[in-house]
C-alpha positions, 0 to 999 in steps of 0.5 A, spaced: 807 707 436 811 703 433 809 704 427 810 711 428 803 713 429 804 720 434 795 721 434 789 716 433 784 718 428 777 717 431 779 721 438 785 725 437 790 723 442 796 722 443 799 714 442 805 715 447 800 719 452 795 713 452 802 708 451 804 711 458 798 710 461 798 703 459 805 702 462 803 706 468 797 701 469 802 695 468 807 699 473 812 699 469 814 705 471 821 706 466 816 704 459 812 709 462 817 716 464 820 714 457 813 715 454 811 721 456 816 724 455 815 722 448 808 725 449 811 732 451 816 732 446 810 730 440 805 735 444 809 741 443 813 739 437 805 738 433 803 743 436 798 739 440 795 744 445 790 739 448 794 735 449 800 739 452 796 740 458 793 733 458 800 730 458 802 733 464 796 731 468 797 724 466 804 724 467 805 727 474 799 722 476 804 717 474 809 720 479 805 721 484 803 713 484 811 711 483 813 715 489 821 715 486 825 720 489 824 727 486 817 725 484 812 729 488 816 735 486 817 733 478 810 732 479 808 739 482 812 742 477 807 738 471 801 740 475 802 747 475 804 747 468 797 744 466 792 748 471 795 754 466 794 751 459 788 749 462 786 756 464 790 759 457 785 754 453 778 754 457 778 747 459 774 749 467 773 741 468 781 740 467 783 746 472 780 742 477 782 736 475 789 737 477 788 741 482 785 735 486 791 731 483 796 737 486 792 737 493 794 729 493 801 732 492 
């Protein structure tokens, strides 16, 4: 990321969304919110309209895991969004994903 690369090349995605996971699997949940944040901003400023949805997924997992103040609702707010994207774009298996996700809520 570093080295400003925003997509990896042999499965389009990207960097800061994985770099987010990363940093959410390490419970390093400032690196994390500071990450999808930048994933969100790339996702929409590219466009990269896949992953728009999937950033929101992946952060409102982040934030549900976290349990911050504010989070559960930040969280809901993300998830309503992507189940959206995901209808707007066909992606049925996505919708469900973060409905279960939203149910955890």
């Amino acid at each position: 990321m570093d080295a400003g690369h925003v997509v990896e090349v042999t499965f389009p995605v990207l960097i800061a969304r994985l770099a987010g996971i990363a940093a959410a699997s390490g419970r390093q949940w400032d690196v994390a919110v500071e990450r999808f944040e930048t994933a969100l901003r790339q996702a929409h400023e590219i466009p990269f309209i896949i992953e728009q949805p999937e950033v929101r997924r992946w952060y409102a997992d982040m934030l549900i895991e976290r349990g911050a103040p504010g989070d559960v609702e930040k969280a809901r707010h993300l998830l309503a969004e992507a189940i959206e994207m995901y209808r707007m774009i066909g992606m049925p298996r996505h919708i469900g994903l973060a409905e279960r996700l939203l149910a955890q809520a």
